[in-house]
Residue frames relative to the residue before (quaternion, step in Angstrom):
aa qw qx qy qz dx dy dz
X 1.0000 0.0000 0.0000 0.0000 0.00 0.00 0.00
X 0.7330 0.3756 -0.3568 0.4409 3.44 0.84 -1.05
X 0.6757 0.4901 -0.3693 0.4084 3.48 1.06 0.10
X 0.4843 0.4184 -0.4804 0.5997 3.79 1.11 0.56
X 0.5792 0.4404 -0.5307 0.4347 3.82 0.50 -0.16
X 0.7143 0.5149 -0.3519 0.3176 3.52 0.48 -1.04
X 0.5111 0.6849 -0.2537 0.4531 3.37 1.56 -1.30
X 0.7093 0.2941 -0.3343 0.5465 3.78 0.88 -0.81
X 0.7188 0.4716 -0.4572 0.2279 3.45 -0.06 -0.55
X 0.6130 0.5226 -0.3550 0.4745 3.33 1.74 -0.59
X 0.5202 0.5842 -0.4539 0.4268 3.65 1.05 0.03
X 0.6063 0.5899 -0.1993 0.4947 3.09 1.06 -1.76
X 0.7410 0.3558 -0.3069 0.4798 4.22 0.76 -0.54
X 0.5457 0.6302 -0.3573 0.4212 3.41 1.25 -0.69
X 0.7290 0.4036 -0.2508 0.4927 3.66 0.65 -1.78
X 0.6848 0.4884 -0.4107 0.3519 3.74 0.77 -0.38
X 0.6204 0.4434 -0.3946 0.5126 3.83 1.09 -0.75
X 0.5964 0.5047 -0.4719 0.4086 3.83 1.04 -0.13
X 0.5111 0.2947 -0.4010 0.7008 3.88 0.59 -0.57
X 0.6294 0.3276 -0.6107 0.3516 3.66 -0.93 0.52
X 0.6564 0.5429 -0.2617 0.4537 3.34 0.64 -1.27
X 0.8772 0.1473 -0.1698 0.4242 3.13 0.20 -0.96
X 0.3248 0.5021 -0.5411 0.5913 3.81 1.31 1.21
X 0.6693 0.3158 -0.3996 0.5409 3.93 0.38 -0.23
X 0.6121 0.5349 -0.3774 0.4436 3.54 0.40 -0.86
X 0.6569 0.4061 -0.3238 0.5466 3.99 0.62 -1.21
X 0.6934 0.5207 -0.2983 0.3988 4.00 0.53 -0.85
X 0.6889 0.4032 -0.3589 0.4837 3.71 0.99 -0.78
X 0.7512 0.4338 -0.3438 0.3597 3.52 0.76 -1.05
X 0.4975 0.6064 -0.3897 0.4827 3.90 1.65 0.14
X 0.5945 0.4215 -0.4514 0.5149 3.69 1.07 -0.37
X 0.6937 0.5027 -0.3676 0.3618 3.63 0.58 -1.59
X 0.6879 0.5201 -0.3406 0.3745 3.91 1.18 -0.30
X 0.2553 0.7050 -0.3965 0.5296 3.39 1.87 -0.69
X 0.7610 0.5005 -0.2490 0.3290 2.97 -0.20 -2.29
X 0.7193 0.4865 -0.1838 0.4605 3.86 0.03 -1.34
X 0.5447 0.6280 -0.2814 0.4793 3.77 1.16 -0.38
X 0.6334 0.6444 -0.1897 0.3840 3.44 0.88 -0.87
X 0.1818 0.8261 -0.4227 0.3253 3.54 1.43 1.07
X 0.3607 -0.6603 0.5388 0.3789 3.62 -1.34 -0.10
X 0.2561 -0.7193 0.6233 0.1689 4.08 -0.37 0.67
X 0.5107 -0.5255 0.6620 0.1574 3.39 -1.22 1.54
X 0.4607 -0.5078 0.7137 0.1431 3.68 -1.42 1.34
X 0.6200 0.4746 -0.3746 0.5001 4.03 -0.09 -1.08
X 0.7112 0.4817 -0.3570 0.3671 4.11 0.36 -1.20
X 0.6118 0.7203 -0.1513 0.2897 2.99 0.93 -1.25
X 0.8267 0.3102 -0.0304 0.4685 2.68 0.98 -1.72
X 0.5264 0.4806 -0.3910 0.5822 3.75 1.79 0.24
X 0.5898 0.4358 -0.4488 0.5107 3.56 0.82 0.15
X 0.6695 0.2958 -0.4385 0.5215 4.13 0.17 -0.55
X 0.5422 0.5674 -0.4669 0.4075 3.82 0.72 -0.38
X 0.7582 0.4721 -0.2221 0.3910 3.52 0.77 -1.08
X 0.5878 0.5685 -0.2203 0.5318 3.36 1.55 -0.84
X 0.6165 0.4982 -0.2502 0.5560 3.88 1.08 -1.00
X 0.6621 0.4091 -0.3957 0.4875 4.03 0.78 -0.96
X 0.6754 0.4222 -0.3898 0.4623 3.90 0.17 -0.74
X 0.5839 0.3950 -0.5301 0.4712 3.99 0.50 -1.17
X 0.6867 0.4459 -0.4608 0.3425 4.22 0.32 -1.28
X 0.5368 0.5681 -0.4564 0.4252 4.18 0.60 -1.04
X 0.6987 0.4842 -0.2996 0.4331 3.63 0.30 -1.59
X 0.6410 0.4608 -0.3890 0.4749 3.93 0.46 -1.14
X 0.6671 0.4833 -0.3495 0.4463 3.78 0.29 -1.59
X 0.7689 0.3308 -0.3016 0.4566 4.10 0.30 -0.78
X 0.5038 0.4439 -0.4608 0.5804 4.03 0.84 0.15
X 0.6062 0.5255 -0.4620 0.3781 3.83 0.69 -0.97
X 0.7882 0.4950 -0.1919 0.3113 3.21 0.75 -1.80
X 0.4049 0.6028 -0.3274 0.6046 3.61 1.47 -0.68
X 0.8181 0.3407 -0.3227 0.3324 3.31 -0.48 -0.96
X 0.7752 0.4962 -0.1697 0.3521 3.46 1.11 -0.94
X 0.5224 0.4519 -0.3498 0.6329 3.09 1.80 -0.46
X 0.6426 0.4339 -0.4755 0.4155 4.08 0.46 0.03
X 0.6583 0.3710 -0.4266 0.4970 3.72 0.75 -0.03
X 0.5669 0.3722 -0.4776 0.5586 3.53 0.69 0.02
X 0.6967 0.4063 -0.4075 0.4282 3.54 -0.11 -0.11
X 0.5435 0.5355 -0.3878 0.5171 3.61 1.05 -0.61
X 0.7168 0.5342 -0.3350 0.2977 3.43 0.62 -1.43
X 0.8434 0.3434 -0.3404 0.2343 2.82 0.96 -1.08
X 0.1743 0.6756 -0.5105 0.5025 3.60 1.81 0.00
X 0.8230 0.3042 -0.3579 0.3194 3.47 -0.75 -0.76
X 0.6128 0.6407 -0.2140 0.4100 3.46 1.03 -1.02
X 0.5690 0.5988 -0.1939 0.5292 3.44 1.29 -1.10
């Protein structure tokens, strides 16, 4: 018995120096990715990506507009009827 107690605590130290290890390991390879990040960014890229991001938000707005407006004309005319 007193050897299954020991058996866990050495498990119980083992699995903890592994989440150390591999909390330093996850922390060094997050700086060394930082590190690699450190690029110049094209002005021209930039600006075709908020362009792209601004055309789809405008598509989405124009097809909720149109939806919405063809249901009050359809309401209307229900009601009219």
């Amino acid at each position: 018995m007193i050897y299954l107690v020991m058996y866990k605590i050495n498990q119980v130290q083992s699995s903890t120096f592994n989440r150390i290890s591999d909390n330093e390991i996850s922390i060094n390879s997050s700086l060394k990715s930082k590190e690699s990040f450190k690029r110049k960014v094209d002005i021209n890229v930039l600006k075709s990506r908020a362009k792209n991001i601004q055309d789809k938000e405008n598509r989405k707005n124009v097809l909720i507009f149109g939806l919405v407006l063809a249901l009050l004309g359809f309401v209307g005319i229900y009601l009219s009827i």
